[in-house]
MMTF fields as JSON, N, C-alpha, C and O atoms, coordinates in Angstrom:
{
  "mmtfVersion": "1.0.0",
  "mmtfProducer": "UNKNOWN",
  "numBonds": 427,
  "numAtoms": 428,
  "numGroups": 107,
  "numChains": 1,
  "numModels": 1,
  "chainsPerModel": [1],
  "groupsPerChain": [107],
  "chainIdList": ["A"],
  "bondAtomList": [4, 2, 8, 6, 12, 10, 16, 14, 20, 18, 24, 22, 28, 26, 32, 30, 36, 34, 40, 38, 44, 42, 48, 46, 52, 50, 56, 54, 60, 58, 64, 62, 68, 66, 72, 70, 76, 74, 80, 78, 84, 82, 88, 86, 92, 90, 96, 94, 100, 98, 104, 102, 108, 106, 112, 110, 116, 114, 120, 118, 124, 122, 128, 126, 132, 130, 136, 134, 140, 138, 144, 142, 148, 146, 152, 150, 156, 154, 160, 158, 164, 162, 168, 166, 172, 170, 176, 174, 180, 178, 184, 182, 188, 186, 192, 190, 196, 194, 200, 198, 204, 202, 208, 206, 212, 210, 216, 214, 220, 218, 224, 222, 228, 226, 232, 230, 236, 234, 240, 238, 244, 242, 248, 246, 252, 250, 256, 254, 260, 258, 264, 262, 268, 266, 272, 270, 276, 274, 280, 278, 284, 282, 288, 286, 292, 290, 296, 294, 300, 298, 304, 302, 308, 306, 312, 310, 316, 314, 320, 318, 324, 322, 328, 326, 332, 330, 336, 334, 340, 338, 344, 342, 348, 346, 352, 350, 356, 354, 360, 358, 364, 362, 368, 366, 372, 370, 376, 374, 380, 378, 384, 382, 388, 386, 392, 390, 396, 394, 400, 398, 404, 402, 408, 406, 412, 410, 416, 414, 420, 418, 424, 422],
  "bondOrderList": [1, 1, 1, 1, 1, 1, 1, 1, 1, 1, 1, 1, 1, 1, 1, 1, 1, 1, 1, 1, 1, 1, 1, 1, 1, 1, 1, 1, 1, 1, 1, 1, 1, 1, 1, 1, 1, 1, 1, 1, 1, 1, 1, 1, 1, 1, 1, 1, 1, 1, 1, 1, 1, 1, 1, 1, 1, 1, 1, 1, 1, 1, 1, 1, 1, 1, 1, 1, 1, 1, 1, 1, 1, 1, 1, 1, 1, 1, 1, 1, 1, 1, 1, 1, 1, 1, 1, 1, 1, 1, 1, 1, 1, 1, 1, 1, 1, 1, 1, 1, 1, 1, 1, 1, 1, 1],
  "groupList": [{"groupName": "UNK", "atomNameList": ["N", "CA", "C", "O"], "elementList": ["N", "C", "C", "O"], "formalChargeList": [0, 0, 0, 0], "bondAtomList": [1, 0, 2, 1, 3, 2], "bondOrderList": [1, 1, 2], "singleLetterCode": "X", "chemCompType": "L-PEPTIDE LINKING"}],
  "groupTypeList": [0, 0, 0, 0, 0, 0, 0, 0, 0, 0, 0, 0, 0, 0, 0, 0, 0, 0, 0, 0, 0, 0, 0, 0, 0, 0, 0, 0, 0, 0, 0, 0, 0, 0, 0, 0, 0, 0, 0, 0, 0, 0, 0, 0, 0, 0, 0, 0, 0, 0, 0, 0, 0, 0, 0, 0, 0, 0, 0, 0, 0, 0, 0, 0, 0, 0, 0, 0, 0, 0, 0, 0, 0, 0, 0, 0, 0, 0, 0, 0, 0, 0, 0, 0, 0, 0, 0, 0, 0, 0, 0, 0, 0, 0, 0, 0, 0, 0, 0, 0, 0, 0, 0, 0, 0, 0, 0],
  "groupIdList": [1, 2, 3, 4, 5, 6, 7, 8, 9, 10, 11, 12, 13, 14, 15, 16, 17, 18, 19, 20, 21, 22, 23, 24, 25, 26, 27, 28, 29, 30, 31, 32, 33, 34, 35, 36, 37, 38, 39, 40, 41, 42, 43, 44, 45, 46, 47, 48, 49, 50, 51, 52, 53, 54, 55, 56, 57, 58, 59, 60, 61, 62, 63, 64, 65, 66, 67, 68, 69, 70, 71, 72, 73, 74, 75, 76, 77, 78, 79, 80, 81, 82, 83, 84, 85, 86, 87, 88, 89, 90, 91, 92, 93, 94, 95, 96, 97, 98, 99, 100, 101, 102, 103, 104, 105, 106, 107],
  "secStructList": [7, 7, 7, 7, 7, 7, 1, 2, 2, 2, 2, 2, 2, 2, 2, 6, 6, 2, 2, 2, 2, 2, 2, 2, 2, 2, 2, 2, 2, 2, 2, 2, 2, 2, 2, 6, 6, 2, 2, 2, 2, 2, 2, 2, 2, 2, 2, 2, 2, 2, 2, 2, 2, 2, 2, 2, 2, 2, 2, 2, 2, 2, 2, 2, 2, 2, 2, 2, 2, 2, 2, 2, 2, 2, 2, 2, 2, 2, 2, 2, 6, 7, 1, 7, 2, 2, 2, 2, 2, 2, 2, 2, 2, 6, 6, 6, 2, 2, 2, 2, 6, 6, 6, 6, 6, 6, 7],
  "xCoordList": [-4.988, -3.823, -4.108, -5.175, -3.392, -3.303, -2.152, -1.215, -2.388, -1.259, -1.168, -2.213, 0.039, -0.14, 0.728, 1.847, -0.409, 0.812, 0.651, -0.414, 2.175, 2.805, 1.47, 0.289, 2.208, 1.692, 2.87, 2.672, 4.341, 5.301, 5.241, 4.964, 5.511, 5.417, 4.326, 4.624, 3.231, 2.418, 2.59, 2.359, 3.131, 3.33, 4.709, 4.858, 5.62, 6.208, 6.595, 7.195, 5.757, 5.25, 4.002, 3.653, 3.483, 2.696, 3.366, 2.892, 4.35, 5.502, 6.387, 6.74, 7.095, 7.43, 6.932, 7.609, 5.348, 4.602, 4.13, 3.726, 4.248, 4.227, 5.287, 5.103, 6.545, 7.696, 7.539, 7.885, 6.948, 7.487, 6.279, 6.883, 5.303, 4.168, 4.667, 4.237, 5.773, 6.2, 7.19, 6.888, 8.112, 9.091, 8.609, 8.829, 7.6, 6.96, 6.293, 6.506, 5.459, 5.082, 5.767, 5.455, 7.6, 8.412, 8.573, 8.259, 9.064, 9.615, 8.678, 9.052, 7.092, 6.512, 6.959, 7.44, 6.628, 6.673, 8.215, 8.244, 9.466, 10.277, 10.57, 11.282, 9.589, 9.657, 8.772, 8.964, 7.742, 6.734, 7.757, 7.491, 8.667, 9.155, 10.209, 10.488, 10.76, 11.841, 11.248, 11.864, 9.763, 9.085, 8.547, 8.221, 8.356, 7.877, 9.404, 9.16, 10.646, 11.705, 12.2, 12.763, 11.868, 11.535, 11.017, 11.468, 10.127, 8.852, 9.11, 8.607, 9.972, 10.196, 11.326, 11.377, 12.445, 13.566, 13.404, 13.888, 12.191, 11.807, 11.54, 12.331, 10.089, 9.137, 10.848, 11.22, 11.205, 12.614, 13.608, 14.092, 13.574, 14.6, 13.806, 14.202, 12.514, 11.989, 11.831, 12.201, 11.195, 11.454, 12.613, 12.644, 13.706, 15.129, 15.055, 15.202, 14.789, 14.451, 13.717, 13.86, 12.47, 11.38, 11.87, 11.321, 12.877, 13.249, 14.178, 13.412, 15.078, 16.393, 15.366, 15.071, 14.784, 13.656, 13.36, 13.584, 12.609, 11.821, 13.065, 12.623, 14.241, 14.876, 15.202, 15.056, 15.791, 16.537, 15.008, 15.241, 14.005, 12.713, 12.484, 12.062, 12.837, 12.676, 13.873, 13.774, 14.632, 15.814, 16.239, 16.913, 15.175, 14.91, 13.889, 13.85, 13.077, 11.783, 12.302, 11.728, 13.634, 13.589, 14.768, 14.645, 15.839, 16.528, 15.513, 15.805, 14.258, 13.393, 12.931, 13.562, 12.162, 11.643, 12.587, 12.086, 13.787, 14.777, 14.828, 14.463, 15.105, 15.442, 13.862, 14.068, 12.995, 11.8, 11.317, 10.62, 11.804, 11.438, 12.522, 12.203, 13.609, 14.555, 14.181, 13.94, 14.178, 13.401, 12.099, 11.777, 10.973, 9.822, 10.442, 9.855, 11.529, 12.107, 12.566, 12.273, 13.429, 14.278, 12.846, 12.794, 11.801, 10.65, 9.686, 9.352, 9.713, 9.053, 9.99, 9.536, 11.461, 12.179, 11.862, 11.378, 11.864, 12.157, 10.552, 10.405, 9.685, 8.664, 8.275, 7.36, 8.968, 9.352, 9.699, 8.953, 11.024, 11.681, 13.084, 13.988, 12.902, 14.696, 15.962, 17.121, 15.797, 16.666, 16.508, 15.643, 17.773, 17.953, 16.782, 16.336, 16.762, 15.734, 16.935, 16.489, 17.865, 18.548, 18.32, 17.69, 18.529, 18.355, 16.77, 16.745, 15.595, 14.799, 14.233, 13.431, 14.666, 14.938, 15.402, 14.644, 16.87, 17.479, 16.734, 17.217, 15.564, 14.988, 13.664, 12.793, 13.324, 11.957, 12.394, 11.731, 14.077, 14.414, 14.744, 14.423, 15.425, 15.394, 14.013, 13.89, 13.022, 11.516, 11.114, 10.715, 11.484, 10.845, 11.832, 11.508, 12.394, 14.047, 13.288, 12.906, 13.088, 12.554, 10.964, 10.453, 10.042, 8.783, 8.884, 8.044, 10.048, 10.451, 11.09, 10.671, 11.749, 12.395, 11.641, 12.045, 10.171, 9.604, 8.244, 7.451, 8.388, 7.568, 8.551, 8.243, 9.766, 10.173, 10.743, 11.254, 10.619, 10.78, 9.62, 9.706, 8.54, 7.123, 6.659, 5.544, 7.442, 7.452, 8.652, 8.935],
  "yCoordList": [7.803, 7.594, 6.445, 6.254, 5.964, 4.08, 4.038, 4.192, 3.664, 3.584, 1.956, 1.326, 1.307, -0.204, -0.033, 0.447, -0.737, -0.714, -2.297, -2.747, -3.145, -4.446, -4.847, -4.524, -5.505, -6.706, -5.937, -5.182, -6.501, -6.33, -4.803, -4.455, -4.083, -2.373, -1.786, -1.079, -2.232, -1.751, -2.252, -1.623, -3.76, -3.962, -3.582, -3.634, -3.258, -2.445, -1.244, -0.946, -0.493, 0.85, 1.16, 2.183, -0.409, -0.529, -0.679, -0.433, -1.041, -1.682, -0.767, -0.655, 0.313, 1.937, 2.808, 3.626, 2.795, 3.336, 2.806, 3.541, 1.922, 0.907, 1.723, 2.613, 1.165, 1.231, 2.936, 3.315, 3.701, 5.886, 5.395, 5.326, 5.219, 5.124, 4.36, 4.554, 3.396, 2.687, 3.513, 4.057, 3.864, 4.864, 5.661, 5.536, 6.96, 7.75, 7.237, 7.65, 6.222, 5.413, 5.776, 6.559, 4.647, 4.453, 6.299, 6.585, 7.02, 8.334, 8.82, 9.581, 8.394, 8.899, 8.258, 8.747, 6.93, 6.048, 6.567, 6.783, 6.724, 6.928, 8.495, 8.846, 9.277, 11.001, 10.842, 11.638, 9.792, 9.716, 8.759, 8.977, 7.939, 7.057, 7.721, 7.4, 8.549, 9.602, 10.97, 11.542, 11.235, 12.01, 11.084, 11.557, 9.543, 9.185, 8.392, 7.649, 8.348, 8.111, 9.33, 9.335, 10.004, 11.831, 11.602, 11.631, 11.434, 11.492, 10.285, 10.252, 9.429, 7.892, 8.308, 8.145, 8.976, 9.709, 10.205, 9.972, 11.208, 12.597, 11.456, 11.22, 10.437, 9.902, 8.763, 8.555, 8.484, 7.666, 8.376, 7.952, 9.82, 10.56, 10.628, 10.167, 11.35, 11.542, 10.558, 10.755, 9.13, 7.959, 7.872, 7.615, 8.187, 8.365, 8.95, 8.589, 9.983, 11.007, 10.609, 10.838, 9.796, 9.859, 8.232, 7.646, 7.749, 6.202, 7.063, 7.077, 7.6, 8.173, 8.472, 7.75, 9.652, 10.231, 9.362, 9.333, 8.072, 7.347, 6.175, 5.917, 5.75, 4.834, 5.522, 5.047, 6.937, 7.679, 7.667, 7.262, 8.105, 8.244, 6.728, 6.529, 5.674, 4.24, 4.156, 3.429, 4.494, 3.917, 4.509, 4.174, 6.482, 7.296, 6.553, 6.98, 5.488, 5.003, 4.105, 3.677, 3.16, 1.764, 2.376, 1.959, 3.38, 3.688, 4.094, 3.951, 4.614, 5.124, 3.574, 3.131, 2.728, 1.705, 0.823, -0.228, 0.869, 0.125, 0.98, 0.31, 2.046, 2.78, 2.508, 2.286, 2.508, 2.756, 0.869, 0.71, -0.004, -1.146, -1.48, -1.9, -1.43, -1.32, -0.793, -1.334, 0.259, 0.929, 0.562, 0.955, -0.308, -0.813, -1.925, -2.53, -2.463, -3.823, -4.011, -4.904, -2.916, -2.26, -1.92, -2.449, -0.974, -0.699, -2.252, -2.644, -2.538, -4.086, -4.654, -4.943, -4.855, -5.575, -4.311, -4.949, -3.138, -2.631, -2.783, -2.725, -2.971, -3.096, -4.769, -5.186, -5.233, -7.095, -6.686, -6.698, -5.938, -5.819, -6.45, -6.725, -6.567, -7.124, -5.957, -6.367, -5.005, -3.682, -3.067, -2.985, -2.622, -1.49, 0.201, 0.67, 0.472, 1.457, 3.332, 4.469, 3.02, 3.682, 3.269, 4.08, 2.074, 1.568, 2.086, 2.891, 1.928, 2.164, 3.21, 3.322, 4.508, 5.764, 5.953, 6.257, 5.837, 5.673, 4.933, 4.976, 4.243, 3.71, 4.282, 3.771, 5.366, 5.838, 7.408, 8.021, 7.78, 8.897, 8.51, 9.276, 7.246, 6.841, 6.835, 7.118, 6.401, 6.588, 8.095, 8.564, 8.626, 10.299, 10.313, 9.684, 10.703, 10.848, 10.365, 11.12, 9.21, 8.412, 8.579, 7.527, 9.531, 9.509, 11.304, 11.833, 11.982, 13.567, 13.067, 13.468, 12.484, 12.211, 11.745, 11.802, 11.11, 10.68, 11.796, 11.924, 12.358, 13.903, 14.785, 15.14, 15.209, 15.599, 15.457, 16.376, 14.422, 13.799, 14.001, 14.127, 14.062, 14.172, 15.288, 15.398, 16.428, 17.795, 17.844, 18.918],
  "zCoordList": [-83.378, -82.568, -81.613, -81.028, -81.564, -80.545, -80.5, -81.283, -78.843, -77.27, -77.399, -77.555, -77.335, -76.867, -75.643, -75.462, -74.672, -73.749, -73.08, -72.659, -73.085, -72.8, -71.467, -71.346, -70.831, -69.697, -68.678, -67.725, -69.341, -68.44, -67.927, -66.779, -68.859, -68.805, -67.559, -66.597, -67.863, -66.81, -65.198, -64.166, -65.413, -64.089, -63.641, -62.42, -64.253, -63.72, -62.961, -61.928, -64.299, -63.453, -62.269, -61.68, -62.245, -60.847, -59.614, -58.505, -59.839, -58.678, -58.408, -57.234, -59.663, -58.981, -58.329, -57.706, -58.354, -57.88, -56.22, -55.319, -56.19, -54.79, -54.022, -53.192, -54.537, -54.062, -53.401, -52.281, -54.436, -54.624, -52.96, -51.89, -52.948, -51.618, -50.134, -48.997, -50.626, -49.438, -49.155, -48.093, -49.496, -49.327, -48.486, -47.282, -49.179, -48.19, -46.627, -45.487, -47.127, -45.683, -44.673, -43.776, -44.98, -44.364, -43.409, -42.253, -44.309, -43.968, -43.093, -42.201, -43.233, -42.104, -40.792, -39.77, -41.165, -39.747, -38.963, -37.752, -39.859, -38.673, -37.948, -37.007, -38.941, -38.192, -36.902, -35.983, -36.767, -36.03, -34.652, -33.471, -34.973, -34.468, -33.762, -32.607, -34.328, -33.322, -32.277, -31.377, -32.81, -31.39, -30.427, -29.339, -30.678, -29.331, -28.864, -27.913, -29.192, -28.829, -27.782, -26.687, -28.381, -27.662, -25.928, -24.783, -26.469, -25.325, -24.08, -22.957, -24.649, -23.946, -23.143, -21.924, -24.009, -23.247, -21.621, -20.513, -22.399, -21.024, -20.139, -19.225, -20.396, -19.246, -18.452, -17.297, -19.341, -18.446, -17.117, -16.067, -17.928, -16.996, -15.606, -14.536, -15.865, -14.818, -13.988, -12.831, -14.374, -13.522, -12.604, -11.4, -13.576, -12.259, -11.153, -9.986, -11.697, -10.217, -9.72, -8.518, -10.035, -8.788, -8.244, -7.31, -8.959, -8.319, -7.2, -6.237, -6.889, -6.307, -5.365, -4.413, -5.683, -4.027, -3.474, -2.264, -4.246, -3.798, -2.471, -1.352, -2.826, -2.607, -1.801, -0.675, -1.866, -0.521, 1.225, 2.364, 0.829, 1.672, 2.285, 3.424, 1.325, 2.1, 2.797, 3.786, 2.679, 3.948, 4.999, 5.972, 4.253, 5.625, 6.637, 7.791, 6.281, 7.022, 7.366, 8.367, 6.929, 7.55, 8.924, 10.076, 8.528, 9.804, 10.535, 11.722, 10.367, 11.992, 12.226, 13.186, 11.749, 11.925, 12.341, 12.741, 12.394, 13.19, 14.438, 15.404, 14.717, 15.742, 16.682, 17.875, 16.434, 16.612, 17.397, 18.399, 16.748, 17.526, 18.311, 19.424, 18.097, 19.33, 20.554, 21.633, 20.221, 21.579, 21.961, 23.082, 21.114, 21.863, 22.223, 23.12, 21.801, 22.554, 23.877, 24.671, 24.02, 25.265, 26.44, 27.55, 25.924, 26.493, 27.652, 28.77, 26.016, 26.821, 27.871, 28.979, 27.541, 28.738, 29.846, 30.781, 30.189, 30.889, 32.039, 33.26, 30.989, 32.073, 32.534, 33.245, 32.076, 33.012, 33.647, 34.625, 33.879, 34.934, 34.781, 35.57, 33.454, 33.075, 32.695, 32.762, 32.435, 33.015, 34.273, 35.146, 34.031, 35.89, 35.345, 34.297, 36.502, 36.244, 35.645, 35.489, 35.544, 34.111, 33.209, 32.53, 32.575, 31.201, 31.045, 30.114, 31.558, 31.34, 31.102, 30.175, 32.191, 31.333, 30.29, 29.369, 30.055, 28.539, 27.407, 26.275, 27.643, 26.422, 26.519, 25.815, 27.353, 27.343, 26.447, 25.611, 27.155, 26.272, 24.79, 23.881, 24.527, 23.011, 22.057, 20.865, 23.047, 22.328, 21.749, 20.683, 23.203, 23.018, 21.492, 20.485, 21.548, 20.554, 19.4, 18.505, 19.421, 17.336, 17.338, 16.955, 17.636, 17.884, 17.37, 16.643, 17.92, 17.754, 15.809, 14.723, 16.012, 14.733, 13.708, 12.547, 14.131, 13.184, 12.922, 11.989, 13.963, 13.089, 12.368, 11.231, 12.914, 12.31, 10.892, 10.254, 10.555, 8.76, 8.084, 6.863, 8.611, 7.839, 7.635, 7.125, 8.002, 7.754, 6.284, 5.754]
}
């Protein structure tokens, strides 16, 4: 018994066989490609949230840090001697006030 087998024939069926292996390849790569689409999702969401905390806590720090040099501004004039000695109370009670306020945020 004798098999002939072509040129063309065999490379054909070398190239179905390629093709049946790339196929599978493929099917791995995109099951693998939709759990870290997965995973990219979650790590994104959470970024939101920790951007939102994060953006709300900075503009809790820049209203004290405004409130906070104002009143060392007011402070300094008051000990030149360029306010009346009310104003100068009123900016020693504005201090107490953003110094109370700025412990009290860090709790």
């Amino acid at each position: 018994m004798s098999v002939t087998l072509d040129l063309k024939t065999l490379l054909i069926a070398l190239v179905m066989i390629a093709l049946i292996v790339l196929i599978i390849y493929l099917i791995v790569m995109v099951k693998k490609l939709m759990v870290t689409l997965a995973h990219t999702n979650k790590i994104l969401e959470d970024v939101e949230v920790i951007s939102a905390i994060a953006s709300e806590r900075s503009q809790d720090v820049d209203s004290i840090i405004t409130n906070v040099s104002g009143t060392v501004a007011d402070l300094s004039d008051a000990v030149k001697g360029n306010q009346s000695t009310v104003s100068a109370i009123a900016s020693i009670a504005k201090s107490a006030a953003s110094i109370k306020g700025i412990m009290s945020s860090d709790k």
